[in-house]
C-alpha positions in Angstrom: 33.8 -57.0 -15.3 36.9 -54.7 -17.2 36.1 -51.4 -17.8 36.6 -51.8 -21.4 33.5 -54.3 -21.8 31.7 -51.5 -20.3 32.8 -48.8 -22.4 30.5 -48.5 -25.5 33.4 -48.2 -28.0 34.8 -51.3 -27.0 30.8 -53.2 -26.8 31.6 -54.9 -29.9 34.7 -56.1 -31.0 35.9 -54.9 -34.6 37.9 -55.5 -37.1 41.1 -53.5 -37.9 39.0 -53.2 -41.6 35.8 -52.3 -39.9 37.5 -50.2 -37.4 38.5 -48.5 -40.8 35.4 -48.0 -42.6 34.0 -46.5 -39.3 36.5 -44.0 -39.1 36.7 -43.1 -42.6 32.7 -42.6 -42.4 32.8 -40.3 -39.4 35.7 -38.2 -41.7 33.3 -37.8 -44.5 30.4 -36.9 -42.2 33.1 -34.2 -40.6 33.9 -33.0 -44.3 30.1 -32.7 -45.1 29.2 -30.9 -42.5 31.6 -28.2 -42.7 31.0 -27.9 -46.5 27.6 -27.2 -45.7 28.0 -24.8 -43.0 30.5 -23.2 -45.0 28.2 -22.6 -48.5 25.0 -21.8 -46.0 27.5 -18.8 -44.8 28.7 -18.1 -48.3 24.9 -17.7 -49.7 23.8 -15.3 -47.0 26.9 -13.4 -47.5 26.0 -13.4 -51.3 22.4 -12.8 -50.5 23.1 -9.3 -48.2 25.5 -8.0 -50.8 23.5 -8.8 -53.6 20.4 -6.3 -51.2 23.2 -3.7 -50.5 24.0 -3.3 -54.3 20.5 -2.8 -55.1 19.9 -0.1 -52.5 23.6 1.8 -53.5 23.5 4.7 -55.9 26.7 4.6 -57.7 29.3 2.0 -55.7 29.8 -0.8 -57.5 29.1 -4.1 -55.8 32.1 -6.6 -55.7 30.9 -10.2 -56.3 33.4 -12.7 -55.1 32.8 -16.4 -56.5 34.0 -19.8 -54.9 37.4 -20.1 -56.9 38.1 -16.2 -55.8 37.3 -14.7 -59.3 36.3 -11.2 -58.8 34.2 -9.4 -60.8 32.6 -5.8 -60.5 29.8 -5.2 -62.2 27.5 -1.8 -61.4 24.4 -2.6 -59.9 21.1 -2.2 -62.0 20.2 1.5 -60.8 23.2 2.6 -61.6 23.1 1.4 -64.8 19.6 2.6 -65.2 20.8 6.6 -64.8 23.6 6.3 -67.2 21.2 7.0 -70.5 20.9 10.6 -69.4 24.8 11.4 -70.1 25.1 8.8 -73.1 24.0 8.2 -76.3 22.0 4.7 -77.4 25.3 3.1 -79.2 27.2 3.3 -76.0 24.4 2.2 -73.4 24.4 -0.6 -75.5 27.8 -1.4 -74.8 27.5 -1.0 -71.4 24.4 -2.9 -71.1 26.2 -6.0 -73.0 28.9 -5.9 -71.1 26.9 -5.5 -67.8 24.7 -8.5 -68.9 27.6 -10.7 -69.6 30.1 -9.8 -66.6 26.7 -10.8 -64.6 26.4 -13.9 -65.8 29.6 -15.2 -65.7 29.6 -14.4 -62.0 26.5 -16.0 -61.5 27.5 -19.2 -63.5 30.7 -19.2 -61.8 29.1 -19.9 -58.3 27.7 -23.3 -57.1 24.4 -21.9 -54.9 23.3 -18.9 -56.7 19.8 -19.2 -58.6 19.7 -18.2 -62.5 17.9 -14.6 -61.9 17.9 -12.3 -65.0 20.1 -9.4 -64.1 17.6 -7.1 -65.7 14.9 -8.1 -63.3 13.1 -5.6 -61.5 13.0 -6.7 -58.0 12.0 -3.4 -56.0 9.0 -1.3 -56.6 10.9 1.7 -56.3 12.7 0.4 -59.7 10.0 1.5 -61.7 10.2 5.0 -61.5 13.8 4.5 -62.6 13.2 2.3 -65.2 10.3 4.7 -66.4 12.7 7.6 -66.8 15.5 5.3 -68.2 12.8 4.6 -71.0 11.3 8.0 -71.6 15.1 9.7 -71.9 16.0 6.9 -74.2 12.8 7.6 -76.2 13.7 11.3 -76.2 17.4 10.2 -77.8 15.9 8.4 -80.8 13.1 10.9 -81.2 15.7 14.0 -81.7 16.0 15.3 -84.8 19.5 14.9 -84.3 19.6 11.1 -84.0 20.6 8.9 -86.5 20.0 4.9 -87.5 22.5 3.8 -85.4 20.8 5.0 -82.6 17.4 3.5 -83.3 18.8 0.7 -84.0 20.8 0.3 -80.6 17.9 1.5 -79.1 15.4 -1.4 -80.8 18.3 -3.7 -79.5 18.4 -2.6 -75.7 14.2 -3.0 -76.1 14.6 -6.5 -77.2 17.5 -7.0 -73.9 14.9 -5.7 -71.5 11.4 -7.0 -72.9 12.9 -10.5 -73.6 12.3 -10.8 -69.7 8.7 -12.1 -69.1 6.1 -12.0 -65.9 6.9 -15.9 -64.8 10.8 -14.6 -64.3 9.6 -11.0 -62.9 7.5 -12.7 -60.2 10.0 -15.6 -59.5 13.0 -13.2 -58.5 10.6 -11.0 -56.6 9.2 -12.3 -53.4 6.3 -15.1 -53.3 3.1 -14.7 -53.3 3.0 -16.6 -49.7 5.4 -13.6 -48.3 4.4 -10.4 -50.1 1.3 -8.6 -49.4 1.8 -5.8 -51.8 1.9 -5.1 -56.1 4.4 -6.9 -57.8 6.9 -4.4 -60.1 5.4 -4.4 -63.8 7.4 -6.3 -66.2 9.4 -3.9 -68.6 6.8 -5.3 -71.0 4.2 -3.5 -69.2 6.3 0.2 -68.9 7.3 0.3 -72.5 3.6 0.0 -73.7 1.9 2.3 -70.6 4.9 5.2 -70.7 2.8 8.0 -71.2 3.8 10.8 -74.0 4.8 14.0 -72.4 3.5 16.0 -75.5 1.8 15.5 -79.2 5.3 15.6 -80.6 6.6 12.7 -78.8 4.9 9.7 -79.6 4.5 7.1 -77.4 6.3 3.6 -77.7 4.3 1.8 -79.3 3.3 4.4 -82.0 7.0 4.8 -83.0 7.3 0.8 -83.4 4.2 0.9 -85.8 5.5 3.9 -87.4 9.0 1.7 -88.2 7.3 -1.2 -89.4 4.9 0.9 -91.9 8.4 2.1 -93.2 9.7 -0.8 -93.4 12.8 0.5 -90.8 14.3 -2.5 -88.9 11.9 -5.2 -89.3 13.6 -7.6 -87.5 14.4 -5.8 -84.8 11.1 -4.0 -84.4 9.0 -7.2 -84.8 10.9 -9.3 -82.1 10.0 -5.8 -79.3 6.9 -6.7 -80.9 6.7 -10.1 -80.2 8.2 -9.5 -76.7 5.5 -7.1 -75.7 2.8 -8.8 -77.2 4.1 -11.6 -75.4 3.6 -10.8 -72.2 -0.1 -10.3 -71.8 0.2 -6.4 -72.3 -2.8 -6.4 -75.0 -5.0 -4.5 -72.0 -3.2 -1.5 -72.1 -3.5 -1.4 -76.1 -6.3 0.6 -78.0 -8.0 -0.7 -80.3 -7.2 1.8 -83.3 -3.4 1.2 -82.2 -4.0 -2.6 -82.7 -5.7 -2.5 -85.3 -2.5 -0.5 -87.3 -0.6 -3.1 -85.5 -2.0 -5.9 -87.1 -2.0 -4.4 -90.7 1.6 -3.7 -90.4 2.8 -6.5 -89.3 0.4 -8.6 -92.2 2.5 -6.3 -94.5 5.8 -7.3 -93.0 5.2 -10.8 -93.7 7.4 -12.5 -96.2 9.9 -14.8 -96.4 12.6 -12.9 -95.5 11.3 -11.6 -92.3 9.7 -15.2 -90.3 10.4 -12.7 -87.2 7.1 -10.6 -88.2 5.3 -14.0 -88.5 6.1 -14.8 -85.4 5.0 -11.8 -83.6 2.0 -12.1 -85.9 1.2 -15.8 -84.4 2.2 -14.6 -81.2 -0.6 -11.4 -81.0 -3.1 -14.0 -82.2 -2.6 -16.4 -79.4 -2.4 -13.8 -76.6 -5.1 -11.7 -77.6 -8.1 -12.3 -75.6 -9.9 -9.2 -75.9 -10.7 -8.8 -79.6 -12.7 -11.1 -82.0 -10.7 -12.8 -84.7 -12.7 -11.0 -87.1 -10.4 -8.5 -86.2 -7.5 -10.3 -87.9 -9.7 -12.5 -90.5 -10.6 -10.5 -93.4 -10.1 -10.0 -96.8 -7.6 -6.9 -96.6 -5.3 -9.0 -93.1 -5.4 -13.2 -93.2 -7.3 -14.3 -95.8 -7.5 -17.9 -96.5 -6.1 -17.0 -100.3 -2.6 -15.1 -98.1 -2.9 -17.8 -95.4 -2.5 -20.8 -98.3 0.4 -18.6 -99.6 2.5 -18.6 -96.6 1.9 -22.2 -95.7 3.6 -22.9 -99.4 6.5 -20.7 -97.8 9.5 -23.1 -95.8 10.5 -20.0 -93.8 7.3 -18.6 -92.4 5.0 -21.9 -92.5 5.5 -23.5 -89.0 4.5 -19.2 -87.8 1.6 -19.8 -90.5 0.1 -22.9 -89.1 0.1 -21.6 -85.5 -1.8 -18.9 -86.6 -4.2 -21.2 -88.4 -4.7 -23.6 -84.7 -5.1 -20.3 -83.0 -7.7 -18.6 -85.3 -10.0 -21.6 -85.9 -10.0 -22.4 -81.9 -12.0 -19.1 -81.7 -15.7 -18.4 -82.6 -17.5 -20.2 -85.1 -17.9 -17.2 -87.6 -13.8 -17.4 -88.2 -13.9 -21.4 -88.9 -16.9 -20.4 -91.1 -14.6 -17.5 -92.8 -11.8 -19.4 -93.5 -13.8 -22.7 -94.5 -15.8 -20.8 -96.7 -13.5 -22.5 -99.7 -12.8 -26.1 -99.5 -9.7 -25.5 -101.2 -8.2 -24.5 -97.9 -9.5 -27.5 -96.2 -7.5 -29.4 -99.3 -4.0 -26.9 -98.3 -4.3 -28.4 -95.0 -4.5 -32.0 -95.6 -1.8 -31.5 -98.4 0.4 -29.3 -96.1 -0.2 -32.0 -93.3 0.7 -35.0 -95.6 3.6 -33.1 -96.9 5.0 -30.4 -94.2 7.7 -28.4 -95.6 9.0 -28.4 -91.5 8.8 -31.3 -89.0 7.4 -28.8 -86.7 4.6 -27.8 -89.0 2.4 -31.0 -88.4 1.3 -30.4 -84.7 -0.2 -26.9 -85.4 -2.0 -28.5 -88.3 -3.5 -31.4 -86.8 -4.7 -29.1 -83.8 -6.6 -26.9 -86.7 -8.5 -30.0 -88.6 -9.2 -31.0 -84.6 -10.7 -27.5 -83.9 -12.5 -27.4 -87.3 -13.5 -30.7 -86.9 -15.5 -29.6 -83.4 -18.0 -27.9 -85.6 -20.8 -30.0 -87.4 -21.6 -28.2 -90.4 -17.5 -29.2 -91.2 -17.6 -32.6 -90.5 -19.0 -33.9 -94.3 -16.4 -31.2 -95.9 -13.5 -32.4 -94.3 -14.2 -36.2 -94.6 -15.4 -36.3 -98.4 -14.0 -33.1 -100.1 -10.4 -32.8 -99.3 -7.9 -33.5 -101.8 -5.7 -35.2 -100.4 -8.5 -37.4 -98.9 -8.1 -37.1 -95.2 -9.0 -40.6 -93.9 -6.1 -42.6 -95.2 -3.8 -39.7 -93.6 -5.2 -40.6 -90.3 -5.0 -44.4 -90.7 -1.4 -43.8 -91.4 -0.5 -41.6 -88.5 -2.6 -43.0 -85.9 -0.9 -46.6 -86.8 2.5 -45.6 -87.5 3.4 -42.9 -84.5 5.4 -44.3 -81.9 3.8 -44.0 -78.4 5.3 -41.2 -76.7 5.1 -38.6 -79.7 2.6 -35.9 -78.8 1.4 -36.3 -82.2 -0.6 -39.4 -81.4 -2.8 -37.6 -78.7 -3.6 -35.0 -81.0 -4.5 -37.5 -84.1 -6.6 -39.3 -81.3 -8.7 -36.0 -80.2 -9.2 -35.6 -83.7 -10.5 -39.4 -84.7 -12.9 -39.3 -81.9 -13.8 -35.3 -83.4 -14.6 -36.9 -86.4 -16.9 -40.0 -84.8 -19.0 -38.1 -83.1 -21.8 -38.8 -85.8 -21.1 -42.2 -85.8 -25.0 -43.6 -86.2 -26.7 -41.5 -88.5 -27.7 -43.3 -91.6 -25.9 -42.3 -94.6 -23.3 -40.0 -92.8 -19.8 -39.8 -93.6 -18.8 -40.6 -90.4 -21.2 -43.7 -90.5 -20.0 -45.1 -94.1 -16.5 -43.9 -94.0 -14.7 -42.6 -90.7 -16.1 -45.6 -88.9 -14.9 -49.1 -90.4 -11.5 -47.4 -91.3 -10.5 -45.6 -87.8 -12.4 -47.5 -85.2 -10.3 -51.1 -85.6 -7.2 -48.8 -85.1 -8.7 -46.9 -82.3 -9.2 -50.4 -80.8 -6.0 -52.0 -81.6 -3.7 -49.2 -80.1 -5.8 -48.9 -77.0 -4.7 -52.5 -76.3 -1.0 -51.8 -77.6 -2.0 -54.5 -80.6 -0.4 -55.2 -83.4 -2.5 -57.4 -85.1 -2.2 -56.8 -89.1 -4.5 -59.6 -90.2 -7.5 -58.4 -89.4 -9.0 -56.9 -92.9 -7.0 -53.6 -92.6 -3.4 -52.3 -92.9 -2.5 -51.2 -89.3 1.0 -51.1 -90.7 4.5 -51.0 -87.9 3.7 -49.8 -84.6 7.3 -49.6 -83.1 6.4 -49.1 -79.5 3.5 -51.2 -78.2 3.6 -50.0 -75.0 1.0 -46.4 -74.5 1.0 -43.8 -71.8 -2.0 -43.0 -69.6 -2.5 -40.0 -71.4 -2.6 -41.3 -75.0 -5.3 -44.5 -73.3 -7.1 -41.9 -71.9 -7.4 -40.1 -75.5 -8.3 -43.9 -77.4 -11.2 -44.4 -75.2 -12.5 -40.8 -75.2 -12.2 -41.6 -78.8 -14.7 -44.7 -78.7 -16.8 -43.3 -76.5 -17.3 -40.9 -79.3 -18.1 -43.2 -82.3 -20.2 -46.0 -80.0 -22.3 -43.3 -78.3 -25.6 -42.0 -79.7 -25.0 -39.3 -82.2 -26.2 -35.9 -81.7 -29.8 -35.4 -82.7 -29.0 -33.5 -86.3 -31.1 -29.8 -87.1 -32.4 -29.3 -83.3 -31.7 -26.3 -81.6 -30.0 -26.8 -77.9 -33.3 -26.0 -76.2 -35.0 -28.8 -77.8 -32.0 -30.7 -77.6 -32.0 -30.8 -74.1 -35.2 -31.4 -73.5 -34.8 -34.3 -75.2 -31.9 -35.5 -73.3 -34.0 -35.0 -70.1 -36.8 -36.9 -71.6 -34.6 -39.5 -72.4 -33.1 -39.5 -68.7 -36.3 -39.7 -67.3 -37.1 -43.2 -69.4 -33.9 -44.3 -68.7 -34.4 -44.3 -65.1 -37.7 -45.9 -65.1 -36.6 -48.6 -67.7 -34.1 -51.3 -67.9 -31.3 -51.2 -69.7 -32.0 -54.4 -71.0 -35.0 -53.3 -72.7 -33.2 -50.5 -74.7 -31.3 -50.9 -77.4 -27.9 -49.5 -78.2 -27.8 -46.1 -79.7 -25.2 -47.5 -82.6 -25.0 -50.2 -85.3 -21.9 -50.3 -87.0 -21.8 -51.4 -90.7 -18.9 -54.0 -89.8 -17.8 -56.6 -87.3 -16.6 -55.1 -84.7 -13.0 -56.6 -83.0 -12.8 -56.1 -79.1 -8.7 -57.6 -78.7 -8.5 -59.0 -75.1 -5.7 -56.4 -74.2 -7.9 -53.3 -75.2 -10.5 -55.0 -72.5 -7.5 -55.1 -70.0 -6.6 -51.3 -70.6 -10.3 -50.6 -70.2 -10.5 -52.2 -66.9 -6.9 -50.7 -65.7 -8.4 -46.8 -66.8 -11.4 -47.6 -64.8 -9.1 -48.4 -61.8 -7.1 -45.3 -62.0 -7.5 -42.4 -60.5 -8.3 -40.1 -62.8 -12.3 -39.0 -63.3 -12.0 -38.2 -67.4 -10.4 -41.9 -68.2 -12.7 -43.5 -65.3 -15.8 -42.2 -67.5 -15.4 -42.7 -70.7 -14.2 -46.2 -69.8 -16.8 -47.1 -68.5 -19.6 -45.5 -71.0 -17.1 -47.9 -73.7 -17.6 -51.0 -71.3 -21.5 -50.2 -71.1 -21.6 -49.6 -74.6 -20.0 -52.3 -75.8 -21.7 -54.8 -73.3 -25.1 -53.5 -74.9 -24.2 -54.0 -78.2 -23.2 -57.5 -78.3 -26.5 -58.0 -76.1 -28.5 -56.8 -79.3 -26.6 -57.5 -82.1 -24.0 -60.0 -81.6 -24.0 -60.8 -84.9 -21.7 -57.5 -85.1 -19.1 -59.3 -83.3 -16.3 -61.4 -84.1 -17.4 -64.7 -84.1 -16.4 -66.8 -80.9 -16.5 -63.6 -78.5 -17.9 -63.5 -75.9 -16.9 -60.1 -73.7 -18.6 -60.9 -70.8 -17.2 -64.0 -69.8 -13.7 -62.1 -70.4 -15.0 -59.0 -68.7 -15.6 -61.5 -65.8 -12.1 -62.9 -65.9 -10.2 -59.8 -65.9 -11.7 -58.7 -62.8 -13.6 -56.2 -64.3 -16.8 -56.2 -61.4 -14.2 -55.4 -59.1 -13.0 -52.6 -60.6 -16.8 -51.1 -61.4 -17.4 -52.0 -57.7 -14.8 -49.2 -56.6 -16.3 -46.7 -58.5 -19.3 -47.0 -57.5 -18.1 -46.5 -54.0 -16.9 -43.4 -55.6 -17.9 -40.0 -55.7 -18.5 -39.4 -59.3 -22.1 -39.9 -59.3 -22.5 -40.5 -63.2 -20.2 -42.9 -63.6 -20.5 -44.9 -60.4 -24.8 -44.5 -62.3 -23.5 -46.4 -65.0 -20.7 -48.9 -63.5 -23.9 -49.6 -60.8 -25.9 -50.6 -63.8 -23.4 -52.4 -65.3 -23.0 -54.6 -62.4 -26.8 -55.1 -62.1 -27.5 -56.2 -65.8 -24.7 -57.9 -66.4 -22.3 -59.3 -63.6 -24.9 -60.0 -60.7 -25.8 -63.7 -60.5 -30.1 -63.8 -60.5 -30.4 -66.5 -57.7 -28.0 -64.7 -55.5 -30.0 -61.2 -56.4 -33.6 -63.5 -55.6 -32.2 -64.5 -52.3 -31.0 -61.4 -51.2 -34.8 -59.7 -52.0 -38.0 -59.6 -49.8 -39.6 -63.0 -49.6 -42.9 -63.2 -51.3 -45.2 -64.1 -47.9 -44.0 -60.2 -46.7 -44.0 -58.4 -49.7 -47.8 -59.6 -49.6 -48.0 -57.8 -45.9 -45.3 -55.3 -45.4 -45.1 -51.7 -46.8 -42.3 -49.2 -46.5 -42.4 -45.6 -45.7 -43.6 -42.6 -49.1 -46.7 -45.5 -49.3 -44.1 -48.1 -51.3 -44.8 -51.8 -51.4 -42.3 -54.5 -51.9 -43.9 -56.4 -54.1 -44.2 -53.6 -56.6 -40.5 -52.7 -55.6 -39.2 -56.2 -57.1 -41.6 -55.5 -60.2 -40.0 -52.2 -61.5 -36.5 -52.6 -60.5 -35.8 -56.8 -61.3 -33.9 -57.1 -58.3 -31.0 -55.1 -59.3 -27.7 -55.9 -56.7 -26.5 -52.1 -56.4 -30.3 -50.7 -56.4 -29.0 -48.1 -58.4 -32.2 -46.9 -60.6 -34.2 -49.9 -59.3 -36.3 -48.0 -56.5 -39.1 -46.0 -57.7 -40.1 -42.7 -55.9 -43.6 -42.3 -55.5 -44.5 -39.8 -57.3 -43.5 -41.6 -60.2 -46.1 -44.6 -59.2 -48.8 -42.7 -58.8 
């Protein structure tokens, strides 16, 4: 045998074009390979100088990028020191300039992650930045200091407090790696700096103080909004807030939407106060709230602060409900937003409004604008995909909650309008022929999420309805009374909880969504698919009159596998839902010769008796030879 046969290389014979592409892979492998080990050097090169520059007092650091553009910016200490020997108009300078020489470097390189340059990433940094704070709060606090300087100093503010925790935390080590306190955010220094005397007032106080005097609105609203922002109500008094919040109601208008937003903005993040605290006659009242949502500029800023004041205690959705006029402005500001943005903060109000009874007749009979036809329109019309449709969904089933009681809005009106819909776009339908205007749905296919939100929906509005005028003590001991009968009962004895005052449509493709949600993963959609499939399998066992004629939802229950699906829940370990799914199966999918055969013949039930004093005879009496045995056995204290 030739040497060359036994040389690997020459194993098997190539072409001069294979022999080609070999080579020219093995270059490129060459190529990537250095190119890596060459940027893996260049980032720890970057990395140490970047560490040296922070631990230097006044050498500049030189930054060298890829392309060999050199830039030398000062390092953050050193900038830090300068206020002592400047005034606020040239910091300002410096600090612009220092911010934009930083990122251009940093955008300039290939590797380098998008840190803020302002980020504190020591501890030791706050002491700096403490005394870079108090002597530029000394500089505008002189009696010698002029507007320019407050304004230049409201402007380095808004540089530093525009950085929040998420970025503070992401440029300092990980939690994973670092044992000891995090740096506070410059949000967090500006409002604890302590005042060094009773003539020097402290942050905070001299931002109030400018917004009572109407000084650089703007300006002082966004270091506001900033601070606010960033979760730094703790270290707030209350008197302090309080002279917040009236000053920045004041500041309100429609030439300065900045104060709205800091307004919306102290709202949302406050989690220590009551909204009483900002819903009152002399702050928001519904009469300045209706005002402002009239206003283009400030009327997105306005409906946030609606969603965000009605999704806290009752007594504020009481307050500002007290009128139904403002129930009407919503609707009316919904049907016609002045913004495109406006609609999603209004829709989350009605929904958290909606959450509370005693709203639910207002709100479907008293509106002007009436409210239903709204909510046909956009739950029919929105493409899939538009986070709109969830919300109008969360609200729908809000509003069928008291679906059942005789003579209720919900009952009479909500129901026979929003249910088909519900239905139809659960199955991606678009079936217009049907007794009511779905009108174009553009996109038929949904998400998981918005499915999920459809059959939360139904569960609503076929469920029982909350027992109306019972306190939650009595309430409950209802439901435990009713959990008790239900466990010694069949379901086929009771009777479902609902009777709709229409004929209810179930499209075959809503029952094919309802069997996919019950085989996902996810425990929310698993339940309240099934509690729809038990529901809807009880109705048309009592009134299948309610139905559309020729349906039979069984039989296409049966067909689209849906025993299967039930079967795997029930193996799972959500115990009230693999309950019902198990007593699905039982009533409704089990075959009663098969269930006979597989049960105690009669000649030993006569003989034999289990353990806790049992018998099988009276075992196949109570539980009808259920498959699953879910519910069917009978403990013996309940026998006796």
């Amino acid at each position: 045998m030739s040497s060359s046969s036994q040389d690997p290389l020459h194993a098997v014979r190539l072409t001069s074009r294979q022999r080609e592409s070999a080579d020219k892979r093995i270059r490129m492998t060459r190529r990537r390979q250095e190119l890596t080990s060459r940027i893996r050097k260049e980032k720890k090169s970057l990395y140490l100088q970047n560490k040296r520059s922070l631990g230097t007092t006044g050498i500049n650091n030189v930054t060298t990028t890829h392309n060999g553009i050199s830039g030398i910016p000062p390092s953050l200490k050193t900038l830090l020191r300068s206020p002592a020997s400047t005034s606020p108009e040239q910091f300002l300078l410096t600090l612009e300039n220092f911010i934009t020489t930083t990122t251009t470097c940093t955008n300039k390189s290939v590797y380098e992650k998008n840190d803020n340059p302002l980020s504190l990433l020591e501890q030791d940094d706050e002491s700096l930045a403490l005394q870079f704070l108090d002597c530029l709060r000394n500089n505008i606090t002189n009696v010698a200091y002029n507007e320019l300087s407050f304004t230049s100093a409201l402007k380095i503010l808004v540089h530093f407090t525009s950085i929040d925790s998420s970025s503070m935390s992401s440029s300092s080590s990980t939690s994973s790696e670092y044992y000891g306190r995090l740096p506070l955010t410059w949000s967090e220094l500006v409002v604890t700096l302590p005042s060094k005397s009773s003539t020097c007032p402290s942050w905070l106080e001299i931002l109030v103080q400018a917004l009572s005097s109407s000084k650089e609105v703007e300006l002082t609203c966004l270091v506001l909004g900033n601070l606010v922002g960033d979760g730094s109500f703790r270290f707030v008094s209350i008197n302090l807030k309080e002279s917040m919040v009236a000053s920045l109601v004041r500041s309100v208008s429609p030439a300065t939407p900045t104060a709205a937003w800091t307004l919306t903005n102290m709202i949302r993040n406050d989690s220590f106060s009551y909204a009483s605290s900002y819903c009152s006659e002399t702050l928001l009242s519904t009469s300045r709230l209706s005002t402002w949502l009239q206003e283009p500029s400030i009327a997105t800023q306005t409906a946030w602060m609606i969603a965000s004041l009605t999704a806290r205690e009752e007594s504020a959705v009481q307050y500002l409900c007290q009128t139904r006029s403002f129930l009407s402005t919503l609707v009316m500001s919904m049907q016609n937003p002045l913004q495109q943005d406006q609609t999603m903060p209004l829709m989350q109000a009605l929904g958290n409004i909606a959450c509370h009874a005693s709203m639910i007749t207002p709100l479907l009979t008293q509106t002007i604008p009436p409210l239903i036809p709204l909510l046909q329109q956009i739950l029919s019309t929105t493409s899939s995909r538009d986070p709109l449709l969830v919300q109008v969904a969360w609200l729908v089933g809000c509003l069928l909650v008291d679906v059942g009681i005789e003579n209720h809005p919900s009952t009479i009106c909500a129901a026979p309008a929003l249910i088909p819909i519900l239905m139809d776009r659960l199955g991606g339908e678009n079936d217009c022929g049907q007794g009511i205007a779905l009108g174009q749905m553009t996109i038929k296919m949904t998400t998981f999420e918005e499915e999920r939100e459809f059959a939360s929906a139904l569960y609503n509005a076929l469920a029982a309805p909350p027992v109306p005028n019972v306190s939650d003590e009595q309430q409950q001991q209802t439901q435990q009374s009713s959990q008790q009968m239900t466990f010694l009962t069949n379901h086929q004895s009771q009777s479902p909880s609902v009777r709709l005052p229409f004929n209810l449509h179930v499209p075959r493709s809503t029952l094919q969504t309802l069997v996919r949600l019950i085989d996902s993963k996810d425990c929310d959609a698993i339940l309240a698919s099934v509690h729809v499939v038990d529901l809807l399998l009880r109705r048309e066992d009592h009134y299948s009159s309610s139905f559309h004629p020729h349906q039979n939802l069984q039989t296409i229950m049966q067909e689209e596998e849906l025993p299967d699906a039930l079967e795997r829940v029930c193996d799972s370990s959500m115990e009230e839902a693999a309950n019902i799914a198990a007593d699905i199966i039982d009533n409704y999918f089990t075959n009663e010769q098969n269930s006979n055969e597989d049960s105690f013949p009669q000649d030993r039930a006569s003989t034999s008796t289990f353990a806790f004093g049992i018998g099988s005879e009276s075992r196949l009496a109570n539980g009808a030879g259920r498959g699953r045995g879910r519910g069917a056995t009978i403990p013996a204290w309940m026998t006796k």
